[in-house]
N, C-alpha and C positions, 0 to 999 in steps of 0.2 A: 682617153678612157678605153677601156676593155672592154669588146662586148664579151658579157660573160657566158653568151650563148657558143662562144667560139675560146675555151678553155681547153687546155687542152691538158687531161690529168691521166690518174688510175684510170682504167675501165675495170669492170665487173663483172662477170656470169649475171644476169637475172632469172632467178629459180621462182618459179610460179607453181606453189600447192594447193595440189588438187587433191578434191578429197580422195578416198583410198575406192578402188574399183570394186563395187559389189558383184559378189558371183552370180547372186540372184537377185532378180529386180522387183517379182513379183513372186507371194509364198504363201501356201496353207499352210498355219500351224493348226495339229493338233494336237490338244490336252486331254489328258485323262478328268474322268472327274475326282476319282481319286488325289490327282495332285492339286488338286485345290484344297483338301483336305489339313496339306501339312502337316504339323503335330495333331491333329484331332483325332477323333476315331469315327465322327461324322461332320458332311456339313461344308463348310466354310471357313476357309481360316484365313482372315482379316489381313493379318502378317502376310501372308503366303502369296493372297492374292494382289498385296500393294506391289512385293518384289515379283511377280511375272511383270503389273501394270509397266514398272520403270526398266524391265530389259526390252520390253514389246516397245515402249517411246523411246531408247538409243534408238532403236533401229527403224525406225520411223522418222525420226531428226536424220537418216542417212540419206532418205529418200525412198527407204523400201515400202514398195506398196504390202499391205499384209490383210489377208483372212483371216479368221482364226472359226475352229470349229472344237468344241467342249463337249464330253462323253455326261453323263448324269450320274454314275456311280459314285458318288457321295451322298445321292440323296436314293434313288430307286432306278434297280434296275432291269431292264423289262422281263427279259431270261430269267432270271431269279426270280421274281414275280412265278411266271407262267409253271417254273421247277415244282413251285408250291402250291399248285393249283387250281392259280389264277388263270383266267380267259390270255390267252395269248397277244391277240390285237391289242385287249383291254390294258395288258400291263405293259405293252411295248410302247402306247398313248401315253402314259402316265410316266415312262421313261425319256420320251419327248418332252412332257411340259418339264423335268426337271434339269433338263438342258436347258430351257428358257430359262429357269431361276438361277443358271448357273451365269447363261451369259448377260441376265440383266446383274448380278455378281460383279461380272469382270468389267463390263462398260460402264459401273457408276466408280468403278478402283481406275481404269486407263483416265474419264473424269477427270478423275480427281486430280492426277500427274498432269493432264492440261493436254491430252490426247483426242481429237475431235474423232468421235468411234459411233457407227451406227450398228444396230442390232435387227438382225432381221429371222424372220421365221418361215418355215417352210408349213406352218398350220397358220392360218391367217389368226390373228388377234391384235387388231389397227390399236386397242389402246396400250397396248407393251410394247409391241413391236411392228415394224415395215416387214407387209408382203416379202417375201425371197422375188424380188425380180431382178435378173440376169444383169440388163443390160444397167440397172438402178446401179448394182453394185458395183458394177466394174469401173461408171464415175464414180462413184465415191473413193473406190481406190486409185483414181486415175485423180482428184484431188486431195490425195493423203489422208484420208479418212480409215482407219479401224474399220472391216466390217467381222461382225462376228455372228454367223450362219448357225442358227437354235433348229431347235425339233427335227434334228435330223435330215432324214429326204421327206421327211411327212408321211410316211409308209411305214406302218408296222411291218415286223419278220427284217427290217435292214438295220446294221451296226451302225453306230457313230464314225465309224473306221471310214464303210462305206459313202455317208453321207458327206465326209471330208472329203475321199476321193472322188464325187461325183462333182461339187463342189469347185473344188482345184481344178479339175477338166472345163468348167465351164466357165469360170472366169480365168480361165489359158494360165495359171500359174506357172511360174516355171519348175516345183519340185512340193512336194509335201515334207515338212519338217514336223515328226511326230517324235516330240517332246517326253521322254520316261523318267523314270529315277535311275536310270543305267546309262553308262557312255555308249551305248553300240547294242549290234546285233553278237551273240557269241555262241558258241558250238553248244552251249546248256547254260541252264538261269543261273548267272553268277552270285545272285544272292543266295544259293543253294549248294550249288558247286566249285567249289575251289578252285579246281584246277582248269575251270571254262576258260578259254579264250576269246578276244575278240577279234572280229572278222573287219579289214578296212574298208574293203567294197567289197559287193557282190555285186551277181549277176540273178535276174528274175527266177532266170532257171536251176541255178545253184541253192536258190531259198527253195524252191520246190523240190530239189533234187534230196537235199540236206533233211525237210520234212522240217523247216524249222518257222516259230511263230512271230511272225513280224507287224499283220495286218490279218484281218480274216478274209477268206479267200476271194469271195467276191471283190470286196475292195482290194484288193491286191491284182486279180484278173482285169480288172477295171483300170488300174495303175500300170501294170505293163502293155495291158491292149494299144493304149493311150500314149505309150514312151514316156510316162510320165514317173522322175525319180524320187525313193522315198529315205528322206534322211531320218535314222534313228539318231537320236542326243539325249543327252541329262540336262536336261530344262531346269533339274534344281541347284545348275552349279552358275554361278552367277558368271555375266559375261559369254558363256557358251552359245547361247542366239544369237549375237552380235559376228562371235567367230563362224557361225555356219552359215550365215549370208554371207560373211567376207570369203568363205571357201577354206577356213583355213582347215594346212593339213592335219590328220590324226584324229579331232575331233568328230566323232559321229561316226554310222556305219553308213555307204552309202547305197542302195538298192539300186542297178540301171539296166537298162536292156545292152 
């Protein structure tokens, strides 16, 4: 008899796949409140918000840890308010809570796709949401949890913008991906202008130089003080969040010091 441990045949290559190298490991998205709207003209759009839920779970099944931070402008927003002369703080408040409605919105849609996602707020309200605590978050993202950072910084007079940049700095993200209805940053508003083009990467000082609108400035000052870079993308073209944790090229514009 043959021992068949001592056969002696083909040999093989053994190719072992890994999954594919994510560029970023941990990420702020931010959303407009606008693109939650989809077709609507206010609000919520059921549709819209199911397909963010299942691009935000690809990339969570990769192992990306992810934030996410939502603007209110679908429902009120604060500036606007105060234009028409409203109290200032008062309508900046009221721009907060509907970033809460937005992100109890999104967390009962990630749910629903089977995505374990906590909501948390920076105005304290224990029966919606969990306190903003730092170090809370970062396990929960350090066990694949969704979190998704409502009511801003809890400060009237600060953007959404801002509040996702302060955000991402403190849970060490490694880049801000602010999600638009446009592929990139470009020379003028290509839904406008024809002939815009779009820009692959910049540089901090090239957006300052250029005068052009990416983030409002504080959150932006806040972004480069911090080396912290910020990815524009079209959030509404399916598969595109996937490709900008993987790094891939041409997709997005990319802001870096």
């Amino acid at each position: 008899m043959h021992d068949s441990h001592c056969q002696e045949g083909p040999t093989f290559d053994i190719f072992v796949f890994k999954p594919k190298e994510m560029k970023y490991n941990r990420v702020l998205l931010k959303l407009s409140g606008e693109a939650l709207m989809g077709e609507k003209d206010f609000g919520i759009d059921p549709k819209r918000i199911a397909e963010y839920a299942e691009e935000i779970k690809d990339v969570v099944k990769k192992g990306v840890q992810v934030g996410i931070v939502i603007g209110g402008g679908n429902i009120f927003r604060g500036i606007s308010g105060a234009s028409q002369g409203m109290d200032r703080v008062q309508a900046d408040h009221m721009g907060m809570l509907a970033t809460v409605i937005n992100g109890l919105a999104l967390q009962g849609a990630l749910e629903a796709a089977g995505v374990n996602t906590r909501l948390q707020s920076a105005i304290e309200m224990d029966k919606v949401a969990e306190p903003f605590i730092r170090r809370r978050a970062i396990r929960h993202l350090e066990k694949g949890r969704v979190v998704i950072f409502s009511a801003g910084t809890g400060n009237p007079y600060f953007t959404t913008d801002t509040g996702a940049t302060l955000r991402a700095v403190e849970i060490q993200a490694d880049v801000i991906l602010k999600g638009t209805r446009v592929d990139g940053i470009y020379t003028s508003d290509p839904e406008k202008d024809a002939s815009a083009t779009k820009f692959d990467s910049l540089s901090f000082k090239e957006v300052y130089d250029k005068g052009l609108n990416v983030m409002d400035m504080t959150a932006f000052t806040l972004s480069k003080e911090n080396e912290l870079p910020i990815l524009v993308f079209d959030m509404n073209t399916k598969g595109n969040l996937m490709k900008v944790v993987e790094g891939t090229p041409g997709v997005g514009t990319i802001v870096k010091n």
